[in-house]
HTML snippet that shows the backbone in 3Dmol.js (N, CA, C, O; Angstrom):
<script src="https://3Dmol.org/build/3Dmol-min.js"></script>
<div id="view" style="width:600px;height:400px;position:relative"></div>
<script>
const pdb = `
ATOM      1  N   UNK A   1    -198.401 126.908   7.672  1.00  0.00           N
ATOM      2  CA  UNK A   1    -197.117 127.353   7.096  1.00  0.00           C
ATOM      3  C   UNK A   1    -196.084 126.233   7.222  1.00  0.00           C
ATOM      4  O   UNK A   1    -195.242 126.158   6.326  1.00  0.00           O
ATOM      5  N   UNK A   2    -196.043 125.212   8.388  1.00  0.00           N
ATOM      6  CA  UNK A   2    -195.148 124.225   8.472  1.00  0.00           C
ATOM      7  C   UNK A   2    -195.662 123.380   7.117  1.00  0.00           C
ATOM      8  O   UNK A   2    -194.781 123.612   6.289  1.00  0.00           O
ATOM      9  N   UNK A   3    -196.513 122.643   6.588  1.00  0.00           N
ATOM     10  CA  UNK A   3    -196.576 122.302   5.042  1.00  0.00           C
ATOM     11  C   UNK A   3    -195.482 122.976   3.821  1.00  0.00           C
ATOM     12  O   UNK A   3    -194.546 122.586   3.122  1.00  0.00           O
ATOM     13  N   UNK A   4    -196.168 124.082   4.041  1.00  0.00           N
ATOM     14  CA  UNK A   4    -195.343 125.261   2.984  1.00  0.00           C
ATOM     15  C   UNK A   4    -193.601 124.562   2.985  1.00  0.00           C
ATOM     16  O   UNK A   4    -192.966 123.940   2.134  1.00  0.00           O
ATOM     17  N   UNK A   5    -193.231 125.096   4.564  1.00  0.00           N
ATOM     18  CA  UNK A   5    -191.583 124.927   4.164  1.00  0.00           C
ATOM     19  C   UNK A   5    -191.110 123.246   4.239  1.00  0.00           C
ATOM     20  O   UNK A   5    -190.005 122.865   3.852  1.00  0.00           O
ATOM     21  N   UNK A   6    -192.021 122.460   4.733  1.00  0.00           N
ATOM     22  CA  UNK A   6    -191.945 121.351   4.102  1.00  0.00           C
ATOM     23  C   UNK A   6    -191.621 120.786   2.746  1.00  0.00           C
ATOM     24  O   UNK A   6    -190.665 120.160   2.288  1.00  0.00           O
ATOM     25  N   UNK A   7    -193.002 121.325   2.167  1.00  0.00           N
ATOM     26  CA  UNK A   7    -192.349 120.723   0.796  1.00  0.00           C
ATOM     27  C   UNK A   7    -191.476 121.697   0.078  1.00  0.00           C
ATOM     28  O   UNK A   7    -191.155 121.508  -1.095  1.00  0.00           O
ATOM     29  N   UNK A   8    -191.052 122.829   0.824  1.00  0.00           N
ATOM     30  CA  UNK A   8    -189.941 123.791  -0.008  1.00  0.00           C
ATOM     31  C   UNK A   8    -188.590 122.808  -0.100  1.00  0.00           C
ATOM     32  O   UNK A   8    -187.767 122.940  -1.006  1.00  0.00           O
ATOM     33  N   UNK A   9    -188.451 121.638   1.136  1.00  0.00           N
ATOM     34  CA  UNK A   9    -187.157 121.050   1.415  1.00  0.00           C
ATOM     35  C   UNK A   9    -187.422 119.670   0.957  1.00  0.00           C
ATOM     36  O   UNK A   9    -186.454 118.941   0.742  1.00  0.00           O
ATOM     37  N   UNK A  10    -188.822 119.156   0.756  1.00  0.00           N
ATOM     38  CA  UNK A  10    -189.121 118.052  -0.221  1.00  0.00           C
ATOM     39  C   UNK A  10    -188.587 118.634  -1.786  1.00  0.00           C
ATOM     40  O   UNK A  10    -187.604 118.111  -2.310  1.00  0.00           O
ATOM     41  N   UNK A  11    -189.049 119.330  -2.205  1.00  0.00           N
ATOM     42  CA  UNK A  11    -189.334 119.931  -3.615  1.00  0.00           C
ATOM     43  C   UNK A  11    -187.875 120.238  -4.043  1.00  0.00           C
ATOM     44  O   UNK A  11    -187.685 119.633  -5.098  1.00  0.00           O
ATOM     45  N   UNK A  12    -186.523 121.069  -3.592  1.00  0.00           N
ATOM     46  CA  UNK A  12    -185.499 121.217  -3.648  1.00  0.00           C
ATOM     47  C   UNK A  12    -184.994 121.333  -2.547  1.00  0.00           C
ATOM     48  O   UNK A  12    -185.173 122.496  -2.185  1.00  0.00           O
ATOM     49  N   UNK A  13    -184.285 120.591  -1.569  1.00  0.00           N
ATOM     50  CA  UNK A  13    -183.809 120.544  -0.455  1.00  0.00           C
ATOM     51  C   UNK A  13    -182.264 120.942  -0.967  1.00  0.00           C
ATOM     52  O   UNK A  13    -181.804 121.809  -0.225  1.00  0.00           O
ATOM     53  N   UNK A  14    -181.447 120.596  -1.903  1.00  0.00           N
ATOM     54  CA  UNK A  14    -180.491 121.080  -2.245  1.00  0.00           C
ATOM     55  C   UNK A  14    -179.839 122.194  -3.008  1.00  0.00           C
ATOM     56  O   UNK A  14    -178.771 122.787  -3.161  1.00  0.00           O
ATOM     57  N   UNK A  15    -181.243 122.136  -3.447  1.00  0.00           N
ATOM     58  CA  UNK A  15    -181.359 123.791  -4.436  1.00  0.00           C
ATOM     59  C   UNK A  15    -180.882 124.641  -3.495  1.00  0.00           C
ATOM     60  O   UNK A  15    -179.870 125.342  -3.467  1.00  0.00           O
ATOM     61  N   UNK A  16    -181.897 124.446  -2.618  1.00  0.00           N
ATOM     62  CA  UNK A  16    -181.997 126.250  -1.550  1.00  0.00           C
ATOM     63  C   UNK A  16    -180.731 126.345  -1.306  1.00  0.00           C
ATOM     64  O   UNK A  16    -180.034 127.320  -1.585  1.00  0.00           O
ATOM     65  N   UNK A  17    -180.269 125.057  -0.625  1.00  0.00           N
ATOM     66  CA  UNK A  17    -178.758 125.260   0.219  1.00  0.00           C
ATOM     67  C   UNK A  17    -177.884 125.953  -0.728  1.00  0.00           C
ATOM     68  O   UNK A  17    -177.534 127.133  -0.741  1.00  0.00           O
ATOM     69  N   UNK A  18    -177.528 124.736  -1.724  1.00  0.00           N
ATOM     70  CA  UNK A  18    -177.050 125.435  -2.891  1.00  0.00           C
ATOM     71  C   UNK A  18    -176.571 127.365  -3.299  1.00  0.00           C
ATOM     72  O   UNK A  18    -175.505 127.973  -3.396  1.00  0.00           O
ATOM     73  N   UNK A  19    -178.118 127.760  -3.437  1.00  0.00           N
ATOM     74  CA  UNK A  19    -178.584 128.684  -3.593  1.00  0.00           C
ATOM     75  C   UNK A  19    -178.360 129.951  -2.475  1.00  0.00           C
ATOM     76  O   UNK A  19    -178.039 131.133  -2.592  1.00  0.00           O
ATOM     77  N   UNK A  20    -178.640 129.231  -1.544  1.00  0.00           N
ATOM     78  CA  UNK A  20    -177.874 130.752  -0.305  1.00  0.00           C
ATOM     79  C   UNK A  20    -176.455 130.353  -0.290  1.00  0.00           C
ATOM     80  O   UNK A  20    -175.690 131.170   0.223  1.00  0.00           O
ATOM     81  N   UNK A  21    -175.947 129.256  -0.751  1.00  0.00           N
ATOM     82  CA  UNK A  21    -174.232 129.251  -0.345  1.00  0.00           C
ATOM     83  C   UNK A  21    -173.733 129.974  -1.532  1.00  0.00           C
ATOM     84  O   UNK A  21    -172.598 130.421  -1.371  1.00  0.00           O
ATOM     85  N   UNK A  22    -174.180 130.170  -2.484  1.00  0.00           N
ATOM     86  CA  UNK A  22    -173.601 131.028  -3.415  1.00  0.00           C
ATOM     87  C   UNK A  22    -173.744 132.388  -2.887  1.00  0.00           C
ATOM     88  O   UNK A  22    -173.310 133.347  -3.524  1.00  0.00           O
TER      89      UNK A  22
END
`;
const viewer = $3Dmol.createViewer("view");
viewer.addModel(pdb, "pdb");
viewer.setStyle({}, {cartoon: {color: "spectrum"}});
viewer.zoomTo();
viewer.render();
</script>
């Protein structure tokens, strides 16, 4: 599972943030 959220923060690391700050 550490892979997984790896490349969740490779893949869009600014998205997510982005995305829960809205």
């Amino acid at each position: 599972m550490s892979i997984g959220i790896e490349a969740i923060e490779i893949y869009f690391p600014k998205t997510f943030v982005d995305q829960v700050d809205l």
